[in-house]
C-alpha positions as CSV (number, residue, x, y, z in Angstrom):
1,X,83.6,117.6,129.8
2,X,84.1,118.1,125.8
3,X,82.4,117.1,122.7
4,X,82.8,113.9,120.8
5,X,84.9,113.2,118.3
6,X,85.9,110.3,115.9
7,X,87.5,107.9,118.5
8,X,90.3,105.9,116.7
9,X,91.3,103.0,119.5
10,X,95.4,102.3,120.1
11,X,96.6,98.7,119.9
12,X,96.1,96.5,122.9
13,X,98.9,94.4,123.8
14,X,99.2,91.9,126.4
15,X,100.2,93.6,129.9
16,X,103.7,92.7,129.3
17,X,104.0,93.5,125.5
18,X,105.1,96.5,123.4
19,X,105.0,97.1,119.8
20,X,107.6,99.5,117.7
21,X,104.9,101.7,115.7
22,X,107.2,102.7,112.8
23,X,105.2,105.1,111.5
24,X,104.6,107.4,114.6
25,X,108.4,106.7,114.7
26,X,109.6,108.5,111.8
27,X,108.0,112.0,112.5
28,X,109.7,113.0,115.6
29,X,112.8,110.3,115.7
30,X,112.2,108.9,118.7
31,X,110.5,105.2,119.2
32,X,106.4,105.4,119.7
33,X,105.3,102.2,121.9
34,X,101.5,101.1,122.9
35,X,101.1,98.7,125.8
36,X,98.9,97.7,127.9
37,X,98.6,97.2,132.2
38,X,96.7,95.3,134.2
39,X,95.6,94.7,138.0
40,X,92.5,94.0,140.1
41,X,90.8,97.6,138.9
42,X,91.2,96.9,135.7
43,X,93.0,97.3,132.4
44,X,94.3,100.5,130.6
45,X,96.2,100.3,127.2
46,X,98.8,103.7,127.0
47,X,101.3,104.7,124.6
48,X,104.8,105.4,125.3
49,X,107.2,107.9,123.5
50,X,111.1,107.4,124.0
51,X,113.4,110.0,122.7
52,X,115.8,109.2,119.7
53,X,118.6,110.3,122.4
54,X,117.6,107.9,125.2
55,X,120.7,106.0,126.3
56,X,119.6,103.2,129.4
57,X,121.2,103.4,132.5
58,X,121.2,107.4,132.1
59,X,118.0,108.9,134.2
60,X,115.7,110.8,132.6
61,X,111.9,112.7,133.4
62,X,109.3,111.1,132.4
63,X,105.6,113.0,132.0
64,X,102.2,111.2,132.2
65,X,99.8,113.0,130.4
66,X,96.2,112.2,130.1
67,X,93.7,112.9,127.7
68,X,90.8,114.6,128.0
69,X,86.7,113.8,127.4
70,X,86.2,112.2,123.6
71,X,90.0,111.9,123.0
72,X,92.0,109.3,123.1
73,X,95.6,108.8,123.9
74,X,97.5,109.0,120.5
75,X,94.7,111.9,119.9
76,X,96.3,113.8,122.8
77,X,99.8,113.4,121.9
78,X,99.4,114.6,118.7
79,X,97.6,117.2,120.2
80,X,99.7,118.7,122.7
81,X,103.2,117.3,121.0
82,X,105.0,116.0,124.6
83,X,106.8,113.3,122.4
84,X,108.3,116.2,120.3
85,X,109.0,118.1,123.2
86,X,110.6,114.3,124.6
87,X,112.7,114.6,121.5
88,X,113.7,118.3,122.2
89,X,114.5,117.7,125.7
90,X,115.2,114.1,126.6
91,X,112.3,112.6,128.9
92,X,110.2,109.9,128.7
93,X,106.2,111.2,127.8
94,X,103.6,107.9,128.7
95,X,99.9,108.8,127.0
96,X,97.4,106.8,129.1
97,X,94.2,106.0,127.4
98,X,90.8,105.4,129.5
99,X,88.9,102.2,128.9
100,X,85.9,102.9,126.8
101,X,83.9,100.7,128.9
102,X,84.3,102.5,131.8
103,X,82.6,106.0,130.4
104,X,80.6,106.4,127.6
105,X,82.4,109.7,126.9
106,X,85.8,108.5,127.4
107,X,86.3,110.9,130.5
108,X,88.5,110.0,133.3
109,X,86.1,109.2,136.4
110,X,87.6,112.1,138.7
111,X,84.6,113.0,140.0
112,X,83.6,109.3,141.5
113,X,84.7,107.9,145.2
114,X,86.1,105.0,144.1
115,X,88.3,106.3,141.5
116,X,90.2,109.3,143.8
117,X,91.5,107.1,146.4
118,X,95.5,105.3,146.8
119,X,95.3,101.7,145.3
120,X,92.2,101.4,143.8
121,X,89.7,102.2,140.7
122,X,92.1,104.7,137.9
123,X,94.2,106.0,140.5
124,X,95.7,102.8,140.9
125,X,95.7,101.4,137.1
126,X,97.5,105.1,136.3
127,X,100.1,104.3,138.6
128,X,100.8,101.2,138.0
129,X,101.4,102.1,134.4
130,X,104.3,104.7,135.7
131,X,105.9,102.4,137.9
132,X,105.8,99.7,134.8
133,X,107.4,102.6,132.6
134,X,109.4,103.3,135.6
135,X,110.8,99.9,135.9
136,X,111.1,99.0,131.9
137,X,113.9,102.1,131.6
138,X,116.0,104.7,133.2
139,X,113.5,106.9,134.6
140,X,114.9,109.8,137.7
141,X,112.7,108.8,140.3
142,X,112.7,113.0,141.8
143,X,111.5,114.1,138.1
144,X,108.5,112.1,137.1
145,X,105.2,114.3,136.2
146,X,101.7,114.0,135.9
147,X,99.4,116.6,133.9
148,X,96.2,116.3,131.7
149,X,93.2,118.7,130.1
150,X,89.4,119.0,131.0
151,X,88.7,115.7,132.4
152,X,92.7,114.4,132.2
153,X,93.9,117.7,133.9
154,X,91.0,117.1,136.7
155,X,92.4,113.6,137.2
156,X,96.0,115.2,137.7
157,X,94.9,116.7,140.5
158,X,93.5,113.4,141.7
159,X,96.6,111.7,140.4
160,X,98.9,114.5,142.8
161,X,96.6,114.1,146.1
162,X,96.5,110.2,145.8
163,X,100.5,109.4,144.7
164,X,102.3,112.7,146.0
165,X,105.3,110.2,146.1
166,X,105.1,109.3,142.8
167,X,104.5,112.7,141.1
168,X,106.8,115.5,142.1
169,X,104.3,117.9,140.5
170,X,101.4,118.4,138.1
171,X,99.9,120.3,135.8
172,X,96.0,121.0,135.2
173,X,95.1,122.1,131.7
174,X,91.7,123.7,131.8
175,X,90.4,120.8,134.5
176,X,88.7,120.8,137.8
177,X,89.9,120.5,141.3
178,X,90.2,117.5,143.6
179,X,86.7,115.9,145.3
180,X,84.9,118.0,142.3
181,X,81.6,116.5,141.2
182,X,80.3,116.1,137.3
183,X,79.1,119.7,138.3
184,X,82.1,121.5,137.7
185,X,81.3,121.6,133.6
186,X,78.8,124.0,134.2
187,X,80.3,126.4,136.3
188,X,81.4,125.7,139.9
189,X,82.1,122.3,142.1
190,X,82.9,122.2,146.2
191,X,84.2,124.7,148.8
192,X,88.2,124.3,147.8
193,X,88.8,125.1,151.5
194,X,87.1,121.7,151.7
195,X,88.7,120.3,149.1
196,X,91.7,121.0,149.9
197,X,91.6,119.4,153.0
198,X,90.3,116.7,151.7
199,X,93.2,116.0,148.8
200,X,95.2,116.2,152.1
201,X,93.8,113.4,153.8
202,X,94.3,111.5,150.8
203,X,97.8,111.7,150.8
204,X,97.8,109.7,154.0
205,X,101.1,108.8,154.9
206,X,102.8,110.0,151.8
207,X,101.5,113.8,152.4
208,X,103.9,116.5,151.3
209,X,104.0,119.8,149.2
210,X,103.1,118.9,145.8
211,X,103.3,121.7,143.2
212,X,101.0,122.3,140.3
213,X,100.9,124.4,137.2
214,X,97.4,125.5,136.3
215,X,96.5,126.6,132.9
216,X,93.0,127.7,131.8
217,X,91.3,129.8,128.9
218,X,89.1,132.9,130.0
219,X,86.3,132.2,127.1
220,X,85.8,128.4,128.1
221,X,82.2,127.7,128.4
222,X,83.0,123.6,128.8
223,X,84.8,124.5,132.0
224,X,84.5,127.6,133.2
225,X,87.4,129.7,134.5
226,X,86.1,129.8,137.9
227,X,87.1,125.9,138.3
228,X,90.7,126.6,137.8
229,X,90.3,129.4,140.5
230,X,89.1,126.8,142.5
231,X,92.0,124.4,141.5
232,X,94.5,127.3,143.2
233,X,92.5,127.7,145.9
234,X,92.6,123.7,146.9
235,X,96.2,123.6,146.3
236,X,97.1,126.3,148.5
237,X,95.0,124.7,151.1
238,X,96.3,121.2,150.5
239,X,100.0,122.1,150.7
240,X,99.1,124.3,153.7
241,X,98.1,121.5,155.3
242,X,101.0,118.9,154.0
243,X,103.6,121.6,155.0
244,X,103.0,121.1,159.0
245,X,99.9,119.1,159.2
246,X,97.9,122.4,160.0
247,X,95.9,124.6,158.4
248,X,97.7,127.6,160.2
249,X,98.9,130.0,157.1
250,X,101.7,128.9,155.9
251,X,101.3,128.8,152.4
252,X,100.2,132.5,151.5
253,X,96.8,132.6,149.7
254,X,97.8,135.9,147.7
255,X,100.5,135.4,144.3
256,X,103.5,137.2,144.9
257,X,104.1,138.4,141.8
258,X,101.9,138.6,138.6
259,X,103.3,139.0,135.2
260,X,101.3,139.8,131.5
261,X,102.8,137.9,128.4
262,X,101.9,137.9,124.7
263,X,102.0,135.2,121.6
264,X,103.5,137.4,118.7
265,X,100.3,137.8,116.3
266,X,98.8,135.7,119.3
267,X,96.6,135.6,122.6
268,X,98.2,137.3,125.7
269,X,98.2,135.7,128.9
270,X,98.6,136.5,132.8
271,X,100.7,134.4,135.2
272,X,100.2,134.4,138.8
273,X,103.0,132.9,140.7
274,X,102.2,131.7,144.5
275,X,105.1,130.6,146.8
276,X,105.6,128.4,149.7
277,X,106.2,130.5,152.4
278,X,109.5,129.9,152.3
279,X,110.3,132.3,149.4
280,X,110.8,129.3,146.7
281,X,107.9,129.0,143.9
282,X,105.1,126.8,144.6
283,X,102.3,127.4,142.1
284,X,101.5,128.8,138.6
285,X,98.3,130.0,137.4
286,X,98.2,131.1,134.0
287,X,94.9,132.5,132.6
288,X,95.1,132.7,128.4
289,X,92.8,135.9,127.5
290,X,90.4,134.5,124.7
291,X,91.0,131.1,124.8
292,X,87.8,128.5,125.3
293,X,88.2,124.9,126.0
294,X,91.5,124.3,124.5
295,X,95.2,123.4,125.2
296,X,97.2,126.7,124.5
297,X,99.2,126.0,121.9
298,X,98.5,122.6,121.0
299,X,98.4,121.1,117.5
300,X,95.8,122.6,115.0
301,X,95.7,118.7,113.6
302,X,93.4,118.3,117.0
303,X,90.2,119.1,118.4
304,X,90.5,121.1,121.7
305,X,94.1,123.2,120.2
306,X,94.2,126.8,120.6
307,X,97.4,127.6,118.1
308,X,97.6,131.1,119.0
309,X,98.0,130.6,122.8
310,X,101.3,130.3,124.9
311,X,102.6,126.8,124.4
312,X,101.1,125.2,127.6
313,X,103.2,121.9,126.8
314,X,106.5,123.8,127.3
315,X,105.1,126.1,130.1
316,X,104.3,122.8,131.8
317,X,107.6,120.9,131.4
318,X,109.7,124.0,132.6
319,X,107.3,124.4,135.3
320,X,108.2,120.5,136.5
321,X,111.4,121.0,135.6
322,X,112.2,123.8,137.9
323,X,110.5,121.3,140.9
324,X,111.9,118.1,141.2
325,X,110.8,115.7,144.7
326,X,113.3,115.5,147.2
């Protein structure tokens, strides 16, 4: 979905290694980790960031956050700065990193069968990384998030339909929505009334009400802002369906409320807010006027930041924050 880049590969440790980078440790105070998982799909190295206030045995969040097309993980969290925001707010922020073998671009496969189904191809290798994470400390099991850009944000959604009881929410940064082919980068990708429908059926026996925080750039010519549209639309048809097992209306397909924002000296934004039909919040679309393919906000030290937006990181964790699982 995005142009190359210099592609600087993290450390690969054995599966049940981790290594203290000091360096990455001084900036933001916390402890910067890179591991490595594997199982029969394969093997992923990721990076983990634990705050400088982590005490075990006390529960805290923990966000997954994947990288998009030509970036890698440490690339990514410098970019969109989740272990500063770990610092800030105390949570756990785990950087996955695709296997360079497995695209030539570094994308996440969303867009392939065999990688959008429980317990097998990424799916499975990105889960098994949280519940490792999960297991190694003191993670609250009702607060643990997935999100992602372009290709990564895409593979949230995949990541929401497939382990809905992992993930209490997700967030899509400028991605595509779930079942969408390669076609999506150039302008639109399948009926969401079918997709939606289809994320459902994924969920199998772990269906429920995800929510998801959607942020896009109105300029972005990599992914156009018709996907995220579409990434609504499926979500709204998808927790229609997990809500009662019907596709019978109950999640309204109109926002309720729709409020305009600006960055001082910045880009101005629009939120839509969608609810549940039961008056509580289920989803957040927030269109950044201006932006291209970017994360709003994000680090200018990066490819693919847009300093001038809304910060999208924080947007995102107050979003998740405000919808923990059951």
């Amino acid at each position: 979905m995005t142009r190359r880049s210099t592609y600087r590969k993290c450390t690969v440790l054995g599966a049940a290694a981790v290594l203290l980078l000091t360096a990455g440790a001084s900036a933001a105070q916390g402890r910067l980790l890179t591991s490595s998982y594997s199982d029969t799909a394969g093997t992923l190295s990721y990076e983990v960031y634990v705050p400088g206030a982590y005490v075990p045995g006390t529960p805290v969040p923990m966000v997954v956050a994947m990288h998009g097309c030509t970036e890698n993980a440490d690339e990514f969290r410098q970019l969109t700065r989740f272990d500063q925001l770990a610092d800030a707010r105390n949570m756990i922020a785990v950087f996955p990193e695709q296997n360079a073998n497995a695209n030539a671009g570094n994308c996440w496969n969303w867009f392939k069968g065999e990688h959008m189904q429980r317990g097998a191809g990424e799916p499975a290798l990105i889960a098994g990384i949280a519940q490792r994470v999960r297991d190694q400390y003191s993670i609250d099991p009702h607060r643990i998030y997935v999100a992602g850009l372009s290709a990564g944000g895409a593979m949230a959604s995949v990541m929401a339909a497939t382990y809905p009881d992992v993930f209490a929410a997700a967030g899509v940064g400028s991605g595509c929505e779930y079942g969408a082919t390669a076609t999506c980068t150039g302008y639109r990708s399948i009926d969401p009334e079918a997709a939606g429908e289809q994320a459902y059926k994924a969920m199998g026996a772990q269906k429920r009400v995800v929510p998801v925080i959607v942020v896009h750039g109105d300029q972005d010519e990599t992914v156009p802002l018709v996907n995220s549209e579409q990434v609504v639309a499926q979500w709204v048809v998808t927790d229609d369906w997990a809500d009662d097992g019907a596709r019978d209306g109950s999640v309204p397909v109109a926002p309720t409320g729709v409020t305009e924002g600006a960055v001082p000296n910045g880009r101005s934004y629009t939120i839509a807010r969608y609810a549940d039909g039961h008056g509580g919040e289920l989803l957040e679309y927030w269109v950044v006027h201006g932006m291209a393919h970017a994360w709003s906000g994000g680090c200018s030290c990066q490819q693919y930041a847009d300093p001038s937006g809304p910060d999208e990181t924080t947007a995102m964790y107050d979003f998740f924050m405000s919808h923990p699982a059951a």
